[in-house]
C-alpha positions as YAML, in Angstrom:
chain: A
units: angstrom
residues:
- id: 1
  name: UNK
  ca: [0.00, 0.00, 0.00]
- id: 2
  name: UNK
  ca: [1.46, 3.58, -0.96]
- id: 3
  name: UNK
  ca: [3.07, 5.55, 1.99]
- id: 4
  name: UNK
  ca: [-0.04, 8.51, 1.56]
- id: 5
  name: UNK
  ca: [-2.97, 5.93, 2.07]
- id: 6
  name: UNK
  ca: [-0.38, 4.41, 5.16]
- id: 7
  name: UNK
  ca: [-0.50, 7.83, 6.42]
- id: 8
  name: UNK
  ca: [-4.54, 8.28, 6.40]
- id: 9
  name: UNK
  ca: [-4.56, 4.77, 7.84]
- id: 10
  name: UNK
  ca: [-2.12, 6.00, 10.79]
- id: 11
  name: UNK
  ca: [-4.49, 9.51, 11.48]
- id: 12
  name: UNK
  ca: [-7.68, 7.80, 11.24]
- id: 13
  name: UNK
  ca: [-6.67, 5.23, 13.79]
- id: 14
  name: UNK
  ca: [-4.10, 6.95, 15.81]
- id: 15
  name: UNK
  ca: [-5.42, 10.49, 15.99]
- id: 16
  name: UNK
  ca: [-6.68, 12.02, 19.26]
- id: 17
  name: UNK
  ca: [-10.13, 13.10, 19.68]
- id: 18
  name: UNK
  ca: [-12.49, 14.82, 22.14]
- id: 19
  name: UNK
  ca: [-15.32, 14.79, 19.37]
- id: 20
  name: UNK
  ca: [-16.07, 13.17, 16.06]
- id: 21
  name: UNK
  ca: [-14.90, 15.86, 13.57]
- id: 22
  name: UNK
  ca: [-11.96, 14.38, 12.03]
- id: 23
  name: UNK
  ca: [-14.07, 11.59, 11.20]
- id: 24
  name: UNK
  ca: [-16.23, 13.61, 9.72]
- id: 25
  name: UNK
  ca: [-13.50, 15.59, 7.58]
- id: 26
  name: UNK
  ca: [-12.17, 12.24, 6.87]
- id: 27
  name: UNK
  ca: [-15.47, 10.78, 5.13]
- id: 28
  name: UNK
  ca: [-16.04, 14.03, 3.43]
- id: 29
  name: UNK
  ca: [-12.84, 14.06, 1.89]
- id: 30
  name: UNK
  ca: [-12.49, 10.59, 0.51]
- id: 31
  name: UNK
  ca: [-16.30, 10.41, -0.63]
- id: 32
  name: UNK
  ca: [-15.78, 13.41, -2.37]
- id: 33
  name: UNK
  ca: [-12.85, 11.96, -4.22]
- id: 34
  name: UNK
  ca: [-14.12, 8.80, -4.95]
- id: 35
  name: UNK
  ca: [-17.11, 10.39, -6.66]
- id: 36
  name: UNK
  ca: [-15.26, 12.41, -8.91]
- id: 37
  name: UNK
  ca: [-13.47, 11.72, -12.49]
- id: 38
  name: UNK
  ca: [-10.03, 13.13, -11.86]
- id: 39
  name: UNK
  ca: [-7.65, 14.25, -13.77]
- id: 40
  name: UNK
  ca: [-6.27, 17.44, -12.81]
- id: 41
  name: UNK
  ca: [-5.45, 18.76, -9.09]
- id: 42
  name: UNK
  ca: [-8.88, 17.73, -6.97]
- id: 43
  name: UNK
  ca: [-10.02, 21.61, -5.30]
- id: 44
  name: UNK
  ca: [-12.59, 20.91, -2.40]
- id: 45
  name: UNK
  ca: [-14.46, 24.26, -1.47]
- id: 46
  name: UNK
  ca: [-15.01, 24.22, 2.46]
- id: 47
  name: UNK
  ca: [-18.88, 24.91, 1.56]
- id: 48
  name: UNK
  ca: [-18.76, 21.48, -0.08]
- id: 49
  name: UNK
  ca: [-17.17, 20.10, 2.82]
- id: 50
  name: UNK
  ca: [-19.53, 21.82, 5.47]
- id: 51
  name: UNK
  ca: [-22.65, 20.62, 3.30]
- id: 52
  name: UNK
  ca: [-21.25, 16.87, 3.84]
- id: 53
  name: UNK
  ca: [-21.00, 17.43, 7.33]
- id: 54
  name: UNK
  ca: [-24.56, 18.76, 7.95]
- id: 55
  name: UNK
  ca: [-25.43, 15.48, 5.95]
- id: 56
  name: UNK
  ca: [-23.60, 12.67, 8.24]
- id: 57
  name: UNK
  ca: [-24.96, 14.92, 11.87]
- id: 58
  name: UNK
  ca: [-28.18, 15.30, 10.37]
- id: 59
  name: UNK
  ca: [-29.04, 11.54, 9.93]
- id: 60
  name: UNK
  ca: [-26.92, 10.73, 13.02]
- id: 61
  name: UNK
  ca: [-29.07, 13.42, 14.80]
- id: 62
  name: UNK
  ca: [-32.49, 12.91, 13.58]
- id: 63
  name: UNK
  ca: [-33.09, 9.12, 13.80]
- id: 64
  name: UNK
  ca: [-31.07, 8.43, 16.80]
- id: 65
  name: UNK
  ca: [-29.45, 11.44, 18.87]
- id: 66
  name: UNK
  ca: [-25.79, 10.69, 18.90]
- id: 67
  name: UNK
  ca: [-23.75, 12.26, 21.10]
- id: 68
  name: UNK
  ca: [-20.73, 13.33, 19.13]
- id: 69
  name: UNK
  ca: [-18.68, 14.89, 22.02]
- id: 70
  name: UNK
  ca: [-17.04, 13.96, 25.39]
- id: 71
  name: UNK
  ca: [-18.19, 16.99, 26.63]
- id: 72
  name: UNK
  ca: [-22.04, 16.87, 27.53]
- id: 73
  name: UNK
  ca: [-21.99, 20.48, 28.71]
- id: 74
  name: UNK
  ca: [-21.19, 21.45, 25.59]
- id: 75
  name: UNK
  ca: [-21.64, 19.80, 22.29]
- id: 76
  name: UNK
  ca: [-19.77, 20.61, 19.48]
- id: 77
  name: UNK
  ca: [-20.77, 23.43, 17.05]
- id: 78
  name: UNK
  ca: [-21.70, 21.96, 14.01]
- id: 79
  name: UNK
  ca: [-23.97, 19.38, 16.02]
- id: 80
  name: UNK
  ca: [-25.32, 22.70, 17.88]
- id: 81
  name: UNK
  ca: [-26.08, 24.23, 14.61]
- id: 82
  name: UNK
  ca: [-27.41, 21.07, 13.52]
- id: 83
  name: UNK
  ca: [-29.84, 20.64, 15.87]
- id: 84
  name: UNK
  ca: [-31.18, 23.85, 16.03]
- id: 85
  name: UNK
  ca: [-32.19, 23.31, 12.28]
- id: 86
  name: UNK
  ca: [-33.63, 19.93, 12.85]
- id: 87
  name: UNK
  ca: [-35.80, 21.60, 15.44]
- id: 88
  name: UNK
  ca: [-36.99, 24.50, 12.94]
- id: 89
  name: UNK
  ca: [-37.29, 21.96, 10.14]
- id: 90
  name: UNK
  ca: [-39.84, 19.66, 13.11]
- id: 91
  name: UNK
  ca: [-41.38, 22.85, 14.03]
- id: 92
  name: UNK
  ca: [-42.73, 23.86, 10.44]
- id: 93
  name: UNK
  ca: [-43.46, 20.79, 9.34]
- id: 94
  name: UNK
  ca: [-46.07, 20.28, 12.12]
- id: 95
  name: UNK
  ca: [-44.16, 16.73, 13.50]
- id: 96
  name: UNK
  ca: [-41.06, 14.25, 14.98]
- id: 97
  name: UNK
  ca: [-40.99, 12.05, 11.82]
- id: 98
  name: UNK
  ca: [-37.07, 11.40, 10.99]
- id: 99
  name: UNK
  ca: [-36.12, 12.41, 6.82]
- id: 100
  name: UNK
  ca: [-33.09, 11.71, 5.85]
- id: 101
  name: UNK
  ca: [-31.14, 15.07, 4.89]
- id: 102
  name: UNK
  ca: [-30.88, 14.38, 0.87]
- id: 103
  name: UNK
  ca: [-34.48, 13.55, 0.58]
- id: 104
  name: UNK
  ca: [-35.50, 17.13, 2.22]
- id: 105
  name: UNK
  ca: [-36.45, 19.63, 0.09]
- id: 106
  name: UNK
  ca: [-35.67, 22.54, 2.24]
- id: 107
  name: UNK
  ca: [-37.20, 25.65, -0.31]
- id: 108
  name: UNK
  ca: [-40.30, 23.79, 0.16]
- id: 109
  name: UNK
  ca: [-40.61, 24.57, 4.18]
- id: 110
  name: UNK
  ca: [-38.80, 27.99, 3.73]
- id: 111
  name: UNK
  ca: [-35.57, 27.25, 5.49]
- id: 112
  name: UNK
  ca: [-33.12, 27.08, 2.36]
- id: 113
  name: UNK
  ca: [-31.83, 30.82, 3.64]
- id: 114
  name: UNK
  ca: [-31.35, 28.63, 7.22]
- id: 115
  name: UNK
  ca: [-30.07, 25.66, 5.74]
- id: 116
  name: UNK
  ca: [-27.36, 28.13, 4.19]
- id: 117
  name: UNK
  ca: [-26.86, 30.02, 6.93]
- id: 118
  name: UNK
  ca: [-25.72, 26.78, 9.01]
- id: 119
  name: UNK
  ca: [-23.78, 25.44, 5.83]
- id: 120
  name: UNK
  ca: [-21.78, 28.91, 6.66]
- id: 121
  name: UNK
  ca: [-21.49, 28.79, 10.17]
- id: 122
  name: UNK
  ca: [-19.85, 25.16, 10.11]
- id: 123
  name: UNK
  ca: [-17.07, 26.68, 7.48]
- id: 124
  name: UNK
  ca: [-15.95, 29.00, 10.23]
- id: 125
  name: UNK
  ca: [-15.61, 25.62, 12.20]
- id: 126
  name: UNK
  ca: [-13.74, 23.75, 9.77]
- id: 127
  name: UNK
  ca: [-11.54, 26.43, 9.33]
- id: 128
  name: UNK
  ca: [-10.61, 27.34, 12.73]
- id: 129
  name: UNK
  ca: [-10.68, 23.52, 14.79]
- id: 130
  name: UNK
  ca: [-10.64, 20.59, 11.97]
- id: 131
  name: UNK
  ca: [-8.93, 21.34, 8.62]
- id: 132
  name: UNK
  ca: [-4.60, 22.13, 10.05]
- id: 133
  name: UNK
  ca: [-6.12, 19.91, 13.11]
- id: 134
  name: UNK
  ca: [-6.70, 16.26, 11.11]
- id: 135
  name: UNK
  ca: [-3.03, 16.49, 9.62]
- id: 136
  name: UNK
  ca: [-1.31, 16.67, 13.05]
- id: 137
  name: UNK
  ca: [-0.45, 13.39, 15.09]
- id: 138
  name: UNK
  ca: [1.91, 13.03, 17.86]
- id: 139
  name: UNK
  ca: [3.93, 16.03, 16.96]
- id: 140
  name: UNK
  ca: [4.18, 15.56, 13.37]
- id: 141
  name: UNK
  ca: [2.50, 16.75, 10.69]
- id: 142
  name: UNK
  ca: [1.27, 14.90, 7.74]
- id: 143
  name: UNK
  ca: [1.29, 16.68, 4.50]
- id: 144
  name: UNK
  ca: [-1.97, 15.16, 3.10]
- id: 145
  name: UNK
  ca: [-3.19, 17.78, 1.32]
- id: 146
  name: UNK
  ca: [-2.81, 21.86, 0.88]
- id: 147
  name: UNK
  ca: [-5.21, 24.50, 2.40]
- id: 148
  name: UNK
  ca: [-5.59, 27.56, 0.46]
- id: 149
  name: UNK
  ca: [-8.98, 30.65, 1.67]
- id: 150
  name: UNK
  ca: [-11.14, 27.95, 3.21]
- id: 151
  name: UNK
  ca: [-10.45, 25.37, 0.02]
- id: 152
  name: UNK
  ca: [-8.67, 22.15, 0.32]
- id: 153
  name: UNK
  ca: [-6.25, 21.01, -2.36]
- id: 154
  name: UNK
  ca: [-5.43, 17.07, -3.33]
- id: 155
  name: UNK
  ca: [-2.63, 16.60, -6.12]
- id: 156
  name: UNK
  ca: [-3.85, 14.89, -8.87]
- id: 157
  name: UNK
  ca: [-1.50, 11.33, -7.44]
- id: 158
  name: UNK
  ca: [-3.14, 11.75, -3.76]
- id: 159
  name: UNK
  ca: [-6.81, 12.11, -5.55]
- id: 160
  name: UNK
  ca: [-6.32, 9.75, -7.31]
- id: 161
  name: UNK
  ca: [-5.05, 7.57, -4.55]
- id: 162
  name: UNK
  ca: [-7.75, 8.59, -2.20]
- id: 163
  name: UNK
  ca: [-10.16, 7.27, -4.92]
- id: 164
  name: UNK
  ca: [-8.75, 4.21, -5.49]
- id: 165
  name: UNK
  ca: [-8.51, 3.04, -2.23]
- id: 166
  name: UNK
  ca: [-11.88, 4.38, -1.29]
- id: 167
  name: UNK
  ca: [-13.35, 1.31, -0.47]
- id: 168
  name: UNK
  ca: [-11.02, 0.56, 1.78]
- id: 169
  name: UNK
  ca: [-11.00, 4.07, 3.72]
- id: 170
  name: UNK
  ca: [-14.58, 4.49, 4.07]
- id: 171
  name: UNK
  ca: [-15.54, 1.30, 6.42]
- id: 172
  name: UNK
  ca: [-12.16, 2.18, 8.53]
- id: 173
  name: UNK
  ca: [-13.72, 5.80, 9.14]
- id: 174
  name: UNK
  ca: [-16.99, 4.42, 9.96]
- id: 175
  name: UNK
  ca: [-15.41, 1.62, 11.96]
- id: 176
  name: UNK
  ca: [-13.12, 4.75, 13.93]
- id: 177
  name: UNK
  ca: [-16.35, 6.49, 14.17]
- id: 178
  name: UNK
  ca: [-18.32, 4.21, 15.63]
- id: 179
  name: UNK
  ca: [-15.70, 3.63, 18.08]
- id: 180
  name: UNK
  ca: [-15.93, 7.12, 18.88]
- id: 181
  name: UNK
  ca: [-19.47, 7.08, 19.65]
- id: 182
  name: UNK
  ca: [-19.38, 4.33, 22.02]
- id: 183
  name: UNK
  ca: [-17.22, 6.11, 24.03]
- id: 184
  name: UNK
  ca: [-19.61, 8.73, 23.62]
- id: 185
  name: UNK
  ca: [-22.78, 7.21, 24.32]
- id: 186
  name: UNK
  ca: [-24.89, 4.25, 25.82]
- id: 187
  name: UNK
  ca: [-27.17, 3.60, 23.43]
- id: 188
  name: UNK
  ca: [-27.22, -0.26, 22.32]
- id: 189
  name: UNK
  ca: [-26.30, -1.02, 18.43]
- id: 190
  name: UNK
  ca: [-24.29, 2.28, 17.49]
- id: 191
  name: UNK
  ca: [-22.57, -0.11, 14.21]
- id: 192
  name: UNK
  ca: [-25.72, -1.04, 13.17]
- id: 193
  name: UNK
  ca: [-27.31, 2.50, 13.42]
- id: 194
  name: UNK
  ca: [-24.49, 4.11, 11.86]
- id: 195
  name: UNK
  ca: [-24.54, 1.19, 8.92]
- id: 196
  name: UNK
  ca: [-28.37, 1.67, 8.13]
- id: 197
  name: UNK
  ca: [-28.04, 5.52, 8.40]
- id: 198
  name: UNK
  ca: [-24.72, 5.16, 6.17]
- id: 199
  name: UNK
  ca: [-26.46, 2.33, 3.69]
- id: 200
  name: UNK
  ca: [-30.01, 4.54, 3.68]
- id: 201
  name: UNK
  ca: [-31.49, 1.20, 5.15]
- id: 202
  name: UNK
  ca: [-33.69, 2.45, 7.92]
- id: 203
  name: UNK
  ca: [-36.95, 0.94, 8.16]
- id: 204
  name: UNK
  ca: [-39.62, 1.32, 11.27]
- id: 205
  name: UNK
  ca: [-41.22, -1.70, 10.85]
- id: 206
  name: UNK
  ca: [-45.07, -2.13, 11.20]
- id: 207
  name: UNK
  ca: [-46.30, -2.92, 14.89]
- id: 208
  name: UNK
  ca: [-49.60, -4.73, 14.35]
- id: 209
  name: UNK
  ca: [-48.14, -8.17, 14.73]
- id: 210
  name: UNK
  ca: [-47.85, -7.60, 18.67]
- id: 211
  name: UNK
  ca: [-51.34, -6.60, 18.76]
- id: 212
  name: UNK
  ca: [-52.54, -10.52, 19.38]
- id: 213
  name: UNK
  ca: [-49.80, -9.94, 22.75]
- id: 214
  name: UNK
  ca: [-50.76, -6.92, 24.16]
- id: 215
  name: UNK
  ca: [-54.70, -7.50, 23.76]
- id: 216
  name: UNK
  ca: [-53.90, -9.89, 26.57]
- id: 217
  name: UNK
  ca: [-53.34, -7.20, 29.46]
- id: 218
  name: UNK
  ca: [-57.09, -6.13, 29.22]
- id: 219
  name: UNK
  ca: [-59.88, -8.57, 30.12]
- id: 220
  name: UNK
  ca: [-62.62, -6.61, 28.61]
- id: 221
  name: UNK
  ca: [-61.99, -6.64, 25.10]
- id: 222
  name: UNK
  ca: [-61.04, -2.73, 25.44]
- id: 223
  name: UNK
  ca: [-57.63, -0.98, 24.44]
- id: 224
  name: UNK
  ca: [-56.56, 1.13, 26.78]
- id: 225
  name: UNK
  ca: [-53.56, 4.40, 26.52]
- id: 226
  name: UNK
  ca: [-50.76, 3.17, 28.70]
- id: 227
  name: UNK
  ca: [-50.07, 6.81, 29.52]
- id: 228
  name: UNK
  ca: [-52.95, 8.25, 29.98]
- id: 229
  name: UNK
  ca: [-55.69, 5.44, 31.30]
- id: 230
  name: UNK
  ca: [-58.27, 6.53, 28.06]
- id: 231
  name: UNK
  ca: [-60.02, 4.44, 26.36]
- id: 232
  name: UNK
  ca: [-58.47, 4.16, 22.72]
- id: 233
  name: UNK
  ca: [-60.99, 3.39, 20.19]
- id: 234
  name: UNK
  ca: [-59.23, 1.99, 16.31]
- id: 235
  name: UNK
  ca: [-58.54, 5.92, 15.11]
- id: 236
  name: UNK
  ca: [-56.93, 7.33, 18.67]
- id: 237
  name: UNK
  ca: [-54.89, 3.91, 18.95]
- id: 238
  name: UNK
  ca: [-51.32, 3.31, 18.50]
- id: 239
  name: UNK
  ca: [-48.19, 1.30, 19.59]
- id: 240
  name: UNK
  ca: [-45.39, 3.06, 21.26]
- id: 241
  name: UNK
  ca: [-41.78, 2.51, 22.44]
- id: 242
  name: UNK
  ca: [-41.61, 3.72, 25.57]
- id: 243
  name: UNK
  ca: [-37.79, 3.66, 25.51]
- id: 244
  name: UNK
  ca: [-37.23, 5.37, 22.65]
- id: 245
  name: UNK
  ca: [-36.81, 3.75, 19.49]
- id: 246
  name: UNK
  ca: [-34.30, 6.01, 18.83]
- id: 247
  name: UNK
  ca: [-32.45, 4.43, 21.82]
- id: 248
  name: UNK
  ca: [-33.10, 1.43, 21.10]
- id: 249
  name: UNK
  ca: [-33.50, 0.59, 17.91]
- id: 250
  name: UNK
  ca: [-35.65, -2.45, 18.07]
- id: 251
  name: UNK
  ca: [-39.01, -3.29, 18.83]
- id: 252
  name: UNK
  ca: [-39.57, -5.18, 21.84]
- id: 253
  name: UNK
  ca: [-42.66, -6.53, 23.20]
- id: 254
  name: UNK
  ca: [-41.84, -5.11, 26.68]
- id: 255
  name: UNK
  ca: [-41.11, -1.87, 25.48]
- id: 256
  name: UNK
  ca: [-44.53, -1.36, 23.22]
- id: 257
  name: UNK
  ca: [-47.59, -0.25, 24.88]
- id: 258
  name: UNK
  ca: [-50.95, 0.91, 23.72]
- id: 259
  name: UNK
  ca: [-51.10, 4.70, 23.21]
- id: 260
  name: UNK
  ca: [-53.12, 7.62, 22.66]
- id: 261
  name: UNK
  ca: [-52.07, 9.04, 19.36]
- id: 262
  name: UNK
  ca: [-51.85, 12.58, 20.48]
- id: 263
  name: UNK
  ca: [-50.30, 11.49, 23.84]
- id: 264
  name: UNK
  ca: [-47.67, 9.83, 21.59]
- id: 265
  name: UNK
  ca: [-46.80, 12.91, 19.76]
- id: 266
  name: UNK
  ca: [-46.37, 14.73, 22.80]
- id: 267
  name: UNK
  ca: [-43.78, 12.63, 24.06]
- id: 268
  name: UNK
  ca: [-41.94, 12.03, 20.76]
- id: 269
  name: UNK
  ca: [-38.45, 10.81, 21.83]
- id: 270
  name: UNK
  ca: [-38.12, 12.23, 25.18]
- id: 271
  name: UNK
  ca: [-37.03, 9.81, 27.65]
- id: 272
  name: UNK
  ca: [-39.79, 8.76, 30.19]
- id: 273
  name: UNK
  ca: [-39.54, 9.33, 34.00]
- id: 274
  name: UNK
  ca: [-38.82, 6.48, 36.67]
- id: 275
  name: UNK
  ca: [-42.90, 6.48, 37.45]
- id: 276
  name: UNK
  ca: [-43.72, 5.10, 34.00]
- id: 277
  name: UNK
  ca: [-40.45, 2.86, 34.03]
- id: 278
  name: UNK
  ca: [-41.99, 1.40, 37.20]
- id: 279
  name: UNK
  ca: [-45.22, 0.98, 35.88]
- id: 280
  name: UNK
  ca: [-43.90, -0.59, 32.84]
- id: 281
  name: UNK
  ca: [-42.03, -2.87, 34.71]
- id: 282
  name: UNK
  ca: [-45.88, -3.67, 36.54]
- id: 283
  name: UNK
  ca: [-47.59, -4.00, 33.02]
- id: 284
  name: UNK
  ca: [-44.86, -6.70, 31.70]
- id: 285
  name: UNK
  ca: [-45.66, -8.94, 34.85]
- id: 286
  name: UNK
  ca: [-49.29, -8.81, 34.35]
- id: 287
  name: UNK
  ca: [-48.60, -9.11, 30.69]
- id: 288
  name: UNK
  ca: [-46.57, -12.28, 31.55]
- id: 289
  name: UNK
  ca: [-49.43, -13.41, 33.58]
- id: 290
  name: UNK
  ca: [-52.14, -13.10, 31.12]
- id: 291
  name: UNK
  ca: [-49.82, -14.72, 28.28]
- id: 292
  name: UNK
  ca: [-49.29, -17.84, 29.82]
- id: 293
  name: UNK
  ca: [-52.81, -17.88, 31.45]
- id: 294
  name: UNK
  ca: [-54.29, -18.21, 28.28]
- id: 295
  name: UNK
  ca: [-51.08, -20.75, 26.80]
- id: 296
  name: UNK
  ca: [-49.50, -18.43, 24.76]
- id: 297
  name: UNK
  ca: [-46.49, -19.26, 23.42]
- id: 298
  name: UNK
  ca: [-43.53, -18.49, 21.07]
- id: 299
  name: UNK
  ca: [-40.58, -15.80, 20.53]
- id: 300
  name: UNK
  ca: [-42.67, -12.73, 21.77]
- id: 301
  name: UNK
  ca: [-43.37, -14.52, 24.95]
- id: 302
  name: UNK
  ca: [-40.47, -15.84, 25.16]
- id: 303
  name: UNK
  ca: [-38.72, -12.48, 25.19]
- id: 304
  name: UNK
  ca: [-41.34, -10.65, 27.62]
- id: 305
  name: UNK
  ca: [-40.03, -13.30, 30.10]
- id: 306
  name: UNK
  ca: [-36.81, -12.56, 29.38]
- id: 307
  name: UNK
  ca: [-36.71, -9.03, 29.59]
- id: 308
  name: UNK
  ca: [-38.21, -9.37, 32.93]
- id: 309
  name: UNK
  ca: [-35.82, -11.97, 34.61]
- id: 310
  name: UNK
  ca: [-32.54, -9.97, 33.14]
- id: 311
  name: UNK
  ca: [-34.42, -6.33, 34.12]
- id: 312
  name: UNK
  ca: [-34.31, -4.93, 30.97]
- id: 313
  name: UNK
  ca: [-36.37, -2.05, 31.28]
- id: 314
  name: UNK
  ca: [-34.54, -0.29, 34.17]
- id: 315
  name: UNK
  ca: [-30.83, -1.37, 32.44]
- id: 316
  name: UNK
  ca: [-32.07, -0.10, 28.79]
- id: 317
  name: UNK
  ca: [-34.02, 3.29, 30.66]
- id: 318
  name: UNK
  ca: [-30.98, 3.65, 32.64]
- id: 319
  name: UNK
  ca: [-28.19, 3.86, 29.55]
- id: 320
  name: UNK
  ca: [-30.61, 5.53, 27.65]
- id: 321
  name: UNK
  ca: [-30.43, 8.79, 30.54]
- id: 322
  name: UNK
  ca: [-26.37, 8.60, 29.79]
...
């Protein structure tokens, strides 16, 4: 392998980090290049850069909440930024459903001016903490590439090496990354969320099939909200995670309960309070009961008993508070 894709290797996995940006300039750098037909000097604007970065914190931030930072007091910029246009972008459009960044259309909700003015803000970033930043490790400096007025600079041979070996410098950065997050954060399956977010694979999958479960933990035939004690009739009714699914990306039968639809909006992905953990906790026994009262059997079951012998709901509630 050539000494300039040795000396990527040595950064990506060697370099010191308090935060995920040089992961982040990393990936944005080699995608870039591998996307492109080169045959001259490759010249990376910092505005191309910046838009690549609102891309990866975006989809990080908007399905599942990453922290990015050691520093929970305060996050880095560009995720600060980031959220506070996820939060406009929820606002307008009226709900909490996750979009991937490339599939937004941001003229359409009136934010393009926003979008832009965040695309700016993370420049100043890249200019003043990551770009001279990435190159340094353990006192030396590695010539990857040349900075010139907020515009990075590959030689037509490093371009053209960075392409090349693309495929194998993309799955180390995610690898390094998702190291970095699990220093970062408790939430279960960071590879897998940062694979489906990175292979546009997620999916929320329908929750009807536990309906035959949780039918059980009423005797009158009635659906009940978990959260508020109403009675749901087929329009109000709905399944929730009461862990997150963002947390936890899974559906569990001891996490799902019957919910009021507008109760479940209201909550969207905040994390519940140790009164509903205990009373989930309460509704998986009786759950339990009811299952094997009336000989139901099978994986669901299975894993309701499961949950409730290894404690699952206080472990998962407690990890997901951080």
């Amino acid at each position: 392998m050539e000494d300039y894709i040795k000396n990527w290797n040595n950064i990506i996995m060697n370099c010191s980090f308090d935060n995920t940006y040089k992961m982040a300039w990393a990936k944005a750098l080699v995608e870039t290049a591998s996307l492109k037909n080169i045959d001259s000097d490759l010249v990376i604007p910092f505005e191309k850069i910046a838009e690549l970065f609102l891309k990866y914190y975006w989809d990080q931030t908007i399905y599942f909440d990453l922290i990015q930072g050691s520093n929970l007091k305060k996050i880095p910029e560009v995720l600060k930024y980031t959220k506070e246009l996820i939060n406009l972008y929820h606002n307008l459009k009226g709900d909490y459903f996750p979009e991937h960044y490339e599939k937004i259309i941001f003229e359409g909700f009136g934010i393009e001016n926003e979008r832009n003015k965040t695309i700016k803000r993370i420049v100043k970033t890249l200019g003043q903490d990551v770009s001279w930043r990435f190159m340094n490790l353990g006192g030396e400096t590695y010539q990857l590439y040349e900075l010139n007025e907020n515009t990075v600079i590959l030689s037509l041979e490093n371009a053209k090496l960075l392409k090349k070996y693309s495929d194998f410098l993309l799955p180390l950065i995610n690898y390094r990354w998702t190291q970095m997050l699990e220093s970062f954060n408790h939430s279960p399956r960071i590879s897998s969320k940062v694979r489906a977010i990175d292979e546009n694979k997620i999916k929320r999958d329908v929750l009807n099939k536990f309906k035959e479960y949780l039918d059980y933990e009423f005797d009158d035939g009635k659906r009940y909200c978990f959260y508020s004690g109403k009675e749901l009739n087929d329009e109000d009714c709905t399944i929730d995670h009461v862990i997150p699914w963002s947390f936890m990306y899974s559906d569990d039968i001891w996490n799902l309960v019957y919910c009021d639809k507008s109760e479940n909006s209201r909550k969207s992905n905040r994390i519940p309070d140790e009164n509903i953990i205990n009373a989930l906790e309460l509704r998986n026994k009786l759950l339990l009961e009811k299952l094997k009262e009336n000989n139901k059997t099978g994986k669901r079951v299975d894993e309701l008993k499961l949950a409730i012998e290894k404690d699952y709901v206080k472990k998962f509630w407690i990890s997901s508070r951080g």
